[in-house]
DOZA-566184 format. One record per atom (N, C-alpha, C, O, CB): z, y, x. Coordinates in steps of 0.05 Angstrom, whole numbers, plus 5000, padded with zeros to 4 digits. Glycine has a CB too. Layout:
! DOZA-566184
ZYX ...
//
This chain:
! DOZA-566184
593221893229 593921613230 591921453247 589921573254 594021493201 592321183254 590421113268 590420883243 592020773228 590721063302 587120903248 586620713226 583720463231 581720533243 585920943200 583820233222 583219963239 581119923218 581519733202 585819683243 578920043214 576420033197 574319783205 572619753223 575020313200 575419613177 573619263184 571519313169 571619373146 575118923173 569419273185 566819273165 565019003185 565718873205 564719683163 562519023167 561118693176 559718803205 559119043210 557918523147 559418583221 559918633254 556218773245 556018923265 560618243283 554518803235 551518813230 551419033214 549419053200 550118563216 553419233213 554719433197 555619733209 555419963200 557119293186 556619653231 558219803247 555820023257 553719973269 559919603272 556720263249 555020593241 554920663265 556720603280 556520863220 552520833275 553220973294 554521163298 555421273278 552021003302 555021253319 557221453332 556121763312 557421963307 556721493376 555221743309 553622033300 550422003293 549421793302 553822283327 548822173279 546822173258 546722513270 548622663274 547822073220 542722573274 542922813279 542522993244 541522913223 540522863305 543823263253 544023393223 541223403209 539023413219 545223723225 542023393180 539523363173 538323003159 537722963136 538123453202 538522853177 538322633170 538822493148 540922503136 539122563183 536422303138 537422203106 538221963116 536621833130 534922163079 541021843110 541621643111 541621453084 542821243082 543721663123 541021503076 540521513047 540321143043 541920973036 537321723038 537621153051 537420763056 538520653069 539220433060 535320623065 539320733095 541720523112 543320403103 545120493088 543420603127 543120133109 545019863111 547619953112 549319863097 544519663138 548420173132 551620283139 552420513137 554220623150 552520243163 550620623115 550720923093 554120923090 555521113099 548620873053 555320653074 557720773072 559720703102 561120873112 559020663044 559320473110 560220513141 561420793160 563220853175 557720433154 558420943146 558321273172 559721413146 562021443155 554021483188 559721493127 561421693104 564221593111 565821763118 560621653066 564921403110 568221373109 568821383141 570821503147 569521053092 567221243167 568621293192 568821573201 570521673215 567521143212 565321723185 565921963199 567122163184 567922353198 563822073208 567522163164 569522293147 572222253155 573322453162 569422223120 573122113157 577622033167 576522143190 576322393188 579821593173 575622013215 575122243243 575622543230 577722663232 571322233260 573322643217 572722923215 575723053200 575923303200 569622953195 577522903190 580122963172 582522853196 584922913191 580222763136 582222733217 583922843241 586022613245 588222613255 585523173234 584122363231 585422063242 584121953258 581722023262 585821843224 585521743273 584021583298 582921383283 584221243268 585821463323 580221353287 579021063270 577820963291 576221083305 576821073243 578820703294 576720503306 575220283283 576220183263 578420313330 572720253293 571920043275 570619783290 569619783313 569820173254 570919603275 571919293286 569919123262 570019103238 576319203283 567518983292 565818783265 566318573262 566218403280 563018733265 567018523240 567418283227 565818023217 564818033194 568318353211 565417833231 563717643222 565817413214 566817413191 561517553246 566317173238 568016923227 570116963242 571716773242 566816613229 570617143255 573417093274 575717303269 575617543272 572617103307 577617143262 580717403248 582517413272 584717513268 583417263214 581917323299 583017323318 583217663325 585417763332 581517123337 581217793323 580818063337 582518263317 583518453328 577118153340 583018243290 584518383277 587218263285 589018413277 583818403250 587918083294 590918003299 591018113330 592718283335 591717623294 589918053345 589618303370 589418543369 590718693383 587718283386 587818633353 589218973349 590019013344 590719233352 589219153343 591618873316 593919023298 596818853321 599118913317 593818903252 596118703338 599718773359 598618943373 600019123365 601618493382 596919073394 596019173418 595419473407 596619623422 593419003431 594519553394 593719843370 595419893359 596120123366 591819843348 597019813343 598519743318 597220033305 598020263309 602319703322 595219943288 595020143271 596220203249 597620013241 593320153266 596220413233 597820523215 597420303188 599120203175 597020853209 594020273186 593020133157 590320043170 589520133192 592520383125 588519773149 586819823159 585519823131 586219733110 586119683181 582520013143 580620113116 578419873114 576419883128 578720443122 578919653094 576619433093 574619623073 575019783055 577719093079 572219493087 569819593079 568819263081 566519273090 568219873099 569718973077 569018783083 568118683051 569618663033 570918643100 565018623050 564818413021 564418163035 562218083028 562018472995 565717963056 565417783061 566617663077 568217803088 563817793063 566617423085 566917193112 564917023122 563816833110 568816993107 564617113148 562616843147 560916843131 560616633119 563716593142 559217033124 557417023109 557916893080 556116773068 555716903124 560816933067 560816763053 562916893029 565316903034 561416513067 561517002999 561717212986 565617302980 567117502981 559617142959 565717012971 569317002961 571017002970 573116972960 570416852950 570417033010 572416953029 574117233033 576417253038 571016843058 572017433027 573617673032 576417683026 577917803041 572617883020 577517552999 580017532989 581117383013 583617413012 580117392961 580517273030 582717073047 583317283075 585517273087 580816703058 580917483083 581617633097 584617903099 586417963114 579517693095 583517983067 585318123059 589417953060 591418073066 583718193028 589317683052 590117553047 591917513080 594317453081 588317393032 590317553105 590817493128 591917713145 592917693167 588617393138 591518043123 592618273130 595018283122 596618383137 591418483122 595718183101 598718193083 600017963110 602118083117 598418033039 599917803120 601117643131 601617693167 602917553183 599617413121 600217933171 599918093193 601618323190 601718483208 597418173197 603418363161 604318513152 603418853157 604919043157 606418433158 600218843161 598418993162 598119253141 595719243135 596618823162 598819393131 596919583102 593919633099 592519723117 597619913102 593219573079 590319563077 589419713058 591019793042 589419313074 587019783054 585719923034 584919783014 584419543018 583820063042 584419912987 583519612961 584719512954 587119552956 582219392963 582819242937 584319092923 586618822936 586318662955 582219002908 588418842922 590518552935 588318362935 586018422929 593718402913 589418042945 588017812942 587717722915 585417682907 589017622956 590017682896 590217612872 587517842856 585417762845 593717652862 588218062858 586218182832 583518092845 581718012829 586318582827 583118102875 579818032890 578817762873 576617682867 579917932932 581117672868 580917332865 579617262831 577617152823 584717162870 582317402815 581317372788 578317592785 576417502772 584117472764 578017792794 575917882777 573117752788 571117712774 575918212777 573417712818 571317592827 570017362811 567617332808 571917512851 571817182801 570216962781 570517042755 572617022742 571316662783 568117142745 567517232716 569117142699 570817232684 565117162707 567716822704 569516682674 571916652669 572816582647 569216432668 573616732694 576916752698 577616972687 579616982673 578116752727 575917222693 576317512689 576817532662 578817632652 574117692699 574017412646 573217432614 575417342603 576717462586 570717262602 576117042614 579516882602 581317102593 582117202571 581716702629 581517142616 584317332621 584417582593 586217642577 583817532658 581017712601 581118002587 581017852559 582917912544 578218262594 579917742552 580117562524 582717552512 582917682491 579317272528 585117412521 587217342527 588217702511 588417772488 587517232564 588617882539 589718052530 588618262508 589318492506 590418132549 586118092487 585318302466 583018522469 582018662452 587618452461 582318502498 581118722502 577518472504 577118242514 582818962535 575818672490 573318652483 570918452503 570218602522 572618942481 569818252505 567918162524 566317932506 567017832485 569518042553 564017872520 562017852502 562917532502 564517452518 558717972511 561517362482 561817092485 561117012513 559717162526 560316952464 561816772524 560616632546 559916402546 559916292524 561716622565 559116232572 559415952577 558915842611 557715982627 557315802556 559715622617 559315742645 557715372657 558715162648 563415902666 556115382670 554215172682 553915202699 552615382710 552215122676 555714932712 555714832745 554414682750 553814482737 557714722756 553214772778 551314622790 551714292785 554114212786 551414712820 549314092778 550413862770 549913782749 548813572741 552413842771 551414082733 552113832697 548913912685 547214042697 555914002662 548813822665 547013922641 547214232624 549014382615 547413712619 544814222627 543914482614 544514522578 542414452567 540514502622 546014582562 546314512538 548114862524 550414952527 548114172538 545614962511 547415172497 548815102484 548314892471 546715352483 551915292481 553115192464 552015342437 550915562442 555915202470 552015262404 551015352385 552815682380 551715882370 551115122362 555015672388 556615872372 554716152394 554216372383 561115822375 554216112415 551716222435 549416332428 547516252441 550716042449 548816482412 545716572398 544616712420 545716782441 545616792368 541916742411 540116912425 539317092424 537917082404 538616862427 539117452437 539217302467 541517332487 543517472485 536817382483 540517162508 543417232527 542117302552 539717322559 545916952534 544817352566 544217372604 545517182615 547417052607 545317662624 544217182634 544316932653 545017112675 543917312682 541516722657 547416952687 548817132717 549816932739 550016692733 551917312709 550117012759 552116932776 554616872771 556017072766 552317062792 555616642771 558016652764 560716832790 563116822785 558316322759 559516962816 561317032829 560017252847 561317432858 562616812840 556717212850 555917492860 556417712842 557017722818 553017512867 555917912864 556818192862 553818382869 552018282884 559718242886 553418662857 551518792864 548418712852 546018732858 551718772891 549918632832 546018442815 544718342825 542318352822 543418582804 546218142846 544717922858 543417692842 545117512842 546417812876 542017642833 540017412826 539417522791 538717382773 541717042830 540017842791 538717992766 536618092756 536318302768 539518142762 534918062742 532518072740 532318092708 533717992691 531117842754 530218252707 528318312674 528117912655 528217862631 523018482688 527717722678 528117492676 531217392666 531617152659 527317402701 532917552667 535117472659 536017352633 537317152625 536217632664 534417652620 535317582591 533717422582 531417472588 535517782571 534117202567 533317002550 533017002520 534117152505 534716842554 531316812514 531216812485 530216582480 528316592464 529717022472 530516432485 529216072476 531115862498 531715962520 524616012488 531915662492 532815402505 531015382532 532115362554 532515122484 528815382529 526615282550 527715572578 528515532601 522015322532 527315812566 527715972583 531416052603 532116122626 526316172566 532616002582 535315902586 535615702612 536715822630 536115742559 535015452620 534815272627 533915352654 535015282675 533715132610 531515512650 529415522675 530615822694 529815872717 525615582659 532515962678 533516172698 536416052702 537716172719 533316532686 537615872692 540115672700 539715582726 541115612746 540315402683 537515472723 536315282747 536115532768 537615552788 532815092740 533915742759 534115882780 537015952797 537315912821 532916072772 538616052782 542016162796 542215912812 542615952836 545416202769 542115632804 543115522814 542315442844 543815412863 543515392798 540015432844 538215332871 536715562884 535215492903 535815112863 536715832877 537016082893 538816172901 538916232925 536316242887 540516222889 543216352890 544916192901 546216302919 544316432867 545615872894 547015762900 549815722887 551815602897 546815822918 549715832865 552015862857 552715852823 550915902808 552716082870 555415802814 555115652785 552915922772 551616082786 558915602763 552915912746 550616112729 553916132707 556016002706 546315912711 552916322696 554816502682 553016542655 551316722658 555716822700 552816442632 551516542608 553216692594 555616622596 550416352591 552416932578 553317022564 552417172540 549917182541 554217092574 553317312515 550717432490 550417672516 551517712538 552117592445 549017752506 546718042516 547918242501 548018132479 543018032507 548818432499 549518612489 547818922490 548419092508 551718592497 546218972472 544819212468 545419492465 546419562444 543819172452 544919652485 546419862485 547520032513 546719932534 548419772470 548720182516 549120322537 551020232561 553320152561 549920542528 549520282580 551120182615 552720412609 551720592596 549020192653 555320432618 557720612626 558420432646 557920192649 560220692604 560120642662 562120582686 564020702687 563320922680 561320612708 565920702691 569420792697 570220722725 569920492734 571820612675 571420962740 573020832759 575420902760 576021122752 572220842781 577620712772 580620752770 581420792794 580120662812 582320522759 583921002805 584720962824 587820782815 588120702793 584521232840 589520762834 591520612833 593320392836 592620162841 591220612826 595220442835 597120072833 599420072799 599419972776 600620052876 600420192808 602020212779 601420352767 600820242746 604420252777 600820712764 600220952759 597721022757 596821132778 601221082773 595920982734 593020982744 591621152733 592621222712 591620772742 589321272741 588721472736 584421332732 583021182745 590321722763 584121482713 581021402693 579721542713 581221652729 580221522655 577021572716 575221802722 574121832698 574421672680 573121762744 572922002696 570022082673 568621882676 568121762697 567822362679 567821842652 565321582646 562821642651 561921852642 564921482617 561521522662 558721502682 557321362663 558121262642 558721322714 555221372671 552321192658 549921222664 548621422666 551821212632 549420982669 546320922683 543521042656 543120962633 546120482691 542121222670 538921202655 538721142657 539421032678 537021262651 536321002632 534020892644 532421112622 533121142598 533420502642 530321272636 528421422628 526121412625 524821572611 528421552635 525021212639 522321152635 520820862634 518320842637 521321282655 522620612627 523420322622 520420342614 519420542603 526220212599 518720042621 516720012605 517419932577 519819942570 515019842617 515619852561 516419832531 516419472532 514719312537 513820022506 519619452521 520719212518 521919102540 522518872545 519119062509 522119362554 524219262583 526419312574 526919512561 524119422613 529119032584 531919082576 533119302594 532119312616 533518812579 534919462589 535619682603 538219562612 540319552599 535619952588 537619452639 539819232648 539719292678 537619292691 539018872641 541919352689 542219362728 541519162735 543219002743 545119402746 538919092735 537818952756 537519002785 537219222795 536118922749 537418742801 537518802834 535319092844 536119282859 536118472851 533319082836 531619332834 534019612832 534819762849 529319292803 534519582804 535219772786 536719922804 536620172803 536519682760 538619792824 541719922831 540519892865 542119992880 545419692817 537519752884 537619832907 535219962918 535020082939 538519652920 532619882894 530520042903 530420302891 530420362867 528219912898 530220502916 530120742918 526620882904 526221112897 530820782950 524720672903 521520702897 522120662860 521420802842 519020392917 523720382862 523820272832 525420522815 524520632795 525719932829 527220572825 528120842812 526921072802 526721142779 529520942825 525921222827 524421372818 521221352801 520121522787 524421482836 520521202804 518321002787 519121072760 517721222748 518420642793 520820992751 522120922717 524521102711 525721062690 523620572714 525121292724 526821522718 529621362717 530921382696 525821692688 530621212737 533621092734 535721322751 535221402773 533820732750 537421382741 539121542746 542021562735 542621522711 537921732742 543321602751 546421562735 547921922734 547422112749 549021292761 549421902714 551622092713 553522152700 554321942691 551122262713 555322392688 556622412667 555122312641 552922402634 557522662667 557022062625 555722052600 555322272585 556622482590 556821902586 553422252564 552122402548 552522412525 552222192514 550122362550 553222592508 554222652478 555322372469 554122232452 551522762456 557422302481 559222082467 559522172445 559122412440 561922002479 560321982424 562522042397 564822212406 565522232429 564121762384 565922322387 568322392391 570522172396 570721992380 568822532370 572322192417 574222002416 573421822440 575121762456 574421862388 571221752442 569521452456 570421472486 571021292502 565421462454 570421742489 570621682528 574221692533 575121662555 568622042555 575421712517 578321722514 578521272509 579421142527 579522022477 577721162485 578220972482 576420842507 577820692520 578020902455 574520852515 572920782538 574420752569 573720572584 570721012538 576220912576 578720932595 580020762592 580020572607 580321142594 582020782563 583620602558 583320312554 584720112557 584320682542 581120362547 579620102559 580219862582 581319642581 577620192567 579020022603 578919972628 580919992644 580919882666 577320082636 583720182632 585720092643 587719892639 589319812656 586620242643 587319792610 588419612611 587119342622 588619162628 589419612591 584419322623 582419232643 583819192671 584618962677 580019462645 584119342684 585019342706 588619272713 589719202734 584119592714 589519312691 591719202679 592118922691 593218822710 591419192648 590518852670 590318512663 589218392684 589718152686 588418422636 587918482701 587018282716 588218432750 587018472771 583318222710 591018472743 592618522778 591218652792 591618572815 593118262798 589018892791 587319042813 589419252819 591119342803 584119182803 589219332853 590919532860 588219702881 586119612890 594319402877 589119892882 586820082899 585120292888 585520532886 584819912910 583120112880 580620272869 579220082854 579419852863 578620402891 577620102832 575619892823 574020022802 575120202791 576819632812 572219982795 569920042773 570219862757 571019632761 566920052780 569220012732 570219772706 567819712699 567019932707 572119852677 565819612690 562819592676 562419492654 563219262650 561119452689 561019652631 561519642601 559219712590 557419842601 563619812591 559419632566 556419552555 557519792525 560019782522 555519092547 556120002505 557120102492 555120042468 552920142469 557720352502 555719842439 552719832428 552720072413 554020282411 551919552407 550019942400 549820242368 551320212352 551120402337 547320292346 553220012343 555820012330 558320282333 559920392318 557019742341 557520312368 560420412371 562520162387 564720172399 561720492337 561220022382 563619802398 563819812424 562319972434 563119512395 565419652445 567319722466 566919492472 568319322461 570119832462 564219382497 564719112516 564919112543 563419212559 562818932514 566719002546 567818922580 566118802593 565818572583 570118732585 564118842618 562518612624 563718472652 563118242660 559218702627 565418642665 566218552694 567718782700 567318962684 563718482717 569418832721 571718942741 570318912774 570618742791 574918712737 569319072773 569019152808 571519182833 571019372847 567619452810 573519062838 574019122864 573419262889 571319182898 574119002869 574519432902 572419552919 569919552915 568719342918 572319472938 568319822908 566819912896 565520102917 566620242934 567820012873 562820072912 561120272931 563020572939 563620742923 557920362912 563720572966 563920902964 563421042983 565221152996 566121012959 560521082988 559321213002 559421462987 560221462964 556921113009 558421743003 558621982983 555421892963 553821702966 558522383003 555622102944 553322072921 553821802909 551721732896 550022072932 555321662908 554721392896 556621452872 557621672872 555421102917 557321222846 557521282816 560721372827 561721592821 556820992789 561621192839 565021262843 565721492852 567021642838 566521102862 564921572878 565221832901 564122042870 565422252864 562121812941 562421972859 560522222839 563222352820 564522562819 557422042812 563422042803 565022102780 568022302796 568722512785 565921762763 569022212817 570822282824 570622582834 573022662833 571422112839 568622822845 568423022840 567823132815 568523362814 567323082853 566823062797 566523082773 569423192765 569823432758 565422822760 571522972768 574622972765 576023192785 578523202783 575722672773 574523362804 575623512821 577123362845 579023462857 577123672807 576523202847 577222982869 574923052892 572822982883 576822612856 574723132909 572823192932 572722842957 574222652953 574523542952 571322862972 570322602985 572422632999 573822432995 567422553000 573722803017 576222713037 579322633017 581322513025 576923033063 579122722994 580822742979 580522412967 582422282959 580423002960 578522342968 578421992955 578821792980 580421602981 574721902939 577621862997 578721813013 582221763031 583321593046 577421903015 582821973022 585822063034 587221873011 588721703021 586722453033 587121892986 587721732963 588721422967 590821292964 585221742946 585121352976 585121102980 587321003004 588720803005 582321052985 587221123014 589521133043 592121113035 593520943045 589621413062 593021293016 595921383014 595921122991 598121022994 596721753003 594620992972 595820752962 594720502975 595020322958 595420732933 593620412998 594520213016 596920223023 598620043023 593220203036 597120443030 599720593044 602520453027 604520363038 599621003039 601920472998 603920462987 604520162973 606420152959 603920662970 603219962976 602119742967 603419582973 603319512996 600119682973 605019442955 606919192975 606418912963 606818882939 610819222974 605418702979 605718522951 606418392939 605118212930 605018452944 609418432935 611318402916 611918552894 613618552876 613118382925 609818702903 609618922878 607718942852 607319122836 608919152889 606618612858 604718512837 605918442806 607218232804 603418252850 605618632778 606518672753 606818332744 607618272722 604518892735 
//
C-alpha cells in the first residue's frame, strides 16, 4: 500500500540507522520502528512533517492518493488537543487513517469528560474536581486526603511529580498553582489511590480484543516515595535504572483479576467511542478493587514499549501490530460511531 505517515516536522527519522545502534533515547525512536518496519513489510511510505500547515496533506492525498495515512501526530501547532482537528481534517479528505476517531481523541483527552462519562456507565474512577485557571482554589470536603494533582489534558506525565500527591490545603493550592502557570492548563484533582499501576491495551473498533495486563515496578522507590508515573518515571532512562523501574506481565494477580481487569477496560473503551488502538491506565488497591485513571488514545508504539511488549506477549509480533493497526484504519468509517 502506499502509505502517508504524518509525524511532527522535528520528528521525521532518518533514512536508515547503522546496525547495531541504540536508538533507544531518540526523539523519533518510534518515527524509525513504524517507517522502517511498513518499508521492510513491502509498502510505500512516505513521511510528511507536520507542524501548522494541513495544506501539504491535502496535496498529497489528491497528487499520491495514498491508500491510508499512519498518524504518529500528538499535536498542532504546537498545541496538545489540536491533534483531534487534524484527524478530523483526514475524515473530510475522505482519507483512512490510523487510531483514534476525533470524537474518542476528544472525550478521553479531557479527563474530567472521560471520568463523567466512565462514571455514568458504572465503571470504577476515583473521586475528582477540576480548577480553572482564574477561579479559587477550594477543596471540595467530600475530597479527603491525599490526592493528585494533574493536568487536566496533558498526556505522558507532563507536569507529574513526587510533588503531586498532596496532603494538606496549603500544599493542594501550591501544586494547583503550579499546573496552572507551568503547564498552562486547567489542574485535574483527584483521591490518590494506593496500589498497583497496570496497563491494558485494546486493539479495535467494534470487535475488541484485551492484551495481557502490564505493570509498572517500582523496585527500588526511596522510602515514602508514591509509586506513581512520574515525568522521570516513564522518560528518564538514568531515573529508571537508579530505582529499579521496569514494566511487564503482571505478577501473581488474584484469581479472576486480569480477566475482570480487561473487562474493565473494554467497556472503558466502550464508553468513551475509541477506535484503533488505546491503553487503558488503572490503579489496583489492596482491597482488590478496580480504578480507571485515564484511556490513552494512540499510545506509544515504538518496539519494546508497554503496548508493542504486551502485544508479543499475546503472540502478536511488531509487523503484525502494525499490519493490524492498518487493516482497522482500513476499516473505519465514521458513521460507524456506536
Amino acid at each position: 500500500m502506499r502509505i502517508l505517515a504524518l509525524v511532527h516536522r522535528h520528528l521525521i527519522p532518518p533514512a536508515s540507522v547503522d546496525a547495531g545502534t541504540d536508538i533507544t533515547g531518540e526523539p523519533w525512536r518510534t518515527e524509525y520502528d513504524v517507517i522502517s518496519t511498513l518499508t521492510a513489510m513491502g509498502h510505500e511510505v512516505q513521511a510528511l512533517g507536520v507542524h501548522d500547515d494541513l495544506g501539504e496533506i491535502r496535496r498529497l492525498a489528491t497528487e499520491w492518493k495514498p491508500h491510508i495515512a499512519f498518524n504518529l501526530l500528538e499535536g498542532f501547532d504546537d498545541i496538545t488537543v489540536f491533534d483531534q482537528n487534524v484527524v478530523s481534517h483526514l475524515e473530510l479528505l475522505k482519507l483512512a487513517y490510523t487510531g483514534c476517531n476525533p470524537r474518542g481523541m476528544l472525550l478521553a483527552r479531557d479527563k474530567s469528560l472521560s471520568k463523567k462519562l466512565l462514571a455514568y456507565h458504572r465503571i470504577p474512577v476515583p473521586e475528582f474536581e477540576v480548577f480553572r485557571i482564574g477561579r479559587p482554589i477550594r477543596r471540595p470536603k467530600r475530597l479527603e486526603f491525599p490526592l493528585i494533582v494533574k493536568s487536566l489534558t496533558q498526556e505522558a506525565s507532563i507536569g507529574i511529580s513526587q510533588a503531586s500527591v498532596v496532603d494538606s490545603d496549603e500544599k493542594l493550592k501550591e501544586r494547583v498553582t503550579f499546573i496552572h502557570e507551568s503547564i498552562g492548563t486547567t489542574a485535574l484533582i483527584e483521591r490518590y489511590i494506593d496500589g498497583r499501576e497496570l496497563y491494558v491495551g485494546i486493539f479495535g473498533n467494534q470487535a475488541l480484543q484485551a492484551l495481557p495486563v502490564w505493570e509498572l515496578f517500582f523496585t527500588n522507590m526511596p522510602e515514602g516515595s508514591k509509586r506513581i508515573a512520574t515525568d522521570r518515571v516513564k522518560w528518564s532512562v538514568k531515573y529508571q535504572k537508579k530505582y529499579g523501574i521496569d514494566s511487564g506481565p503482571a505478577r501473581d494477580l488474584p484469581e479472576g483479576v486480569a480477566e475482570t481487569v480487561q473487562h474493565i477496560c473494554k467497556r472503558a473503551y466502550r464508553a468513551l467511542e475509541l477506535s484503533g488502538y488505546a491503553r487503558i491506565n488503572l490503579r489496583l488497591d489492596d482491597a482488590g478493587n478496580v480504578w480507571v485513571l485515564e484511556a490513552n488514545p494512540n499510545p506509544q508504539i515504538a518496539k519494546g514499549e508497554d503496548f508493542t511488549d504486551s502485544a508479543e506477549k499475546a503472540g502478536i509480533g511488531y509487523e503484525a501490530v502494525l499490519q493490524r493497526i492498518l487493516n482497522l484504519g482500513l476499516k473505519w468509517q465514521p458513521e460507524s460511531v456506536a
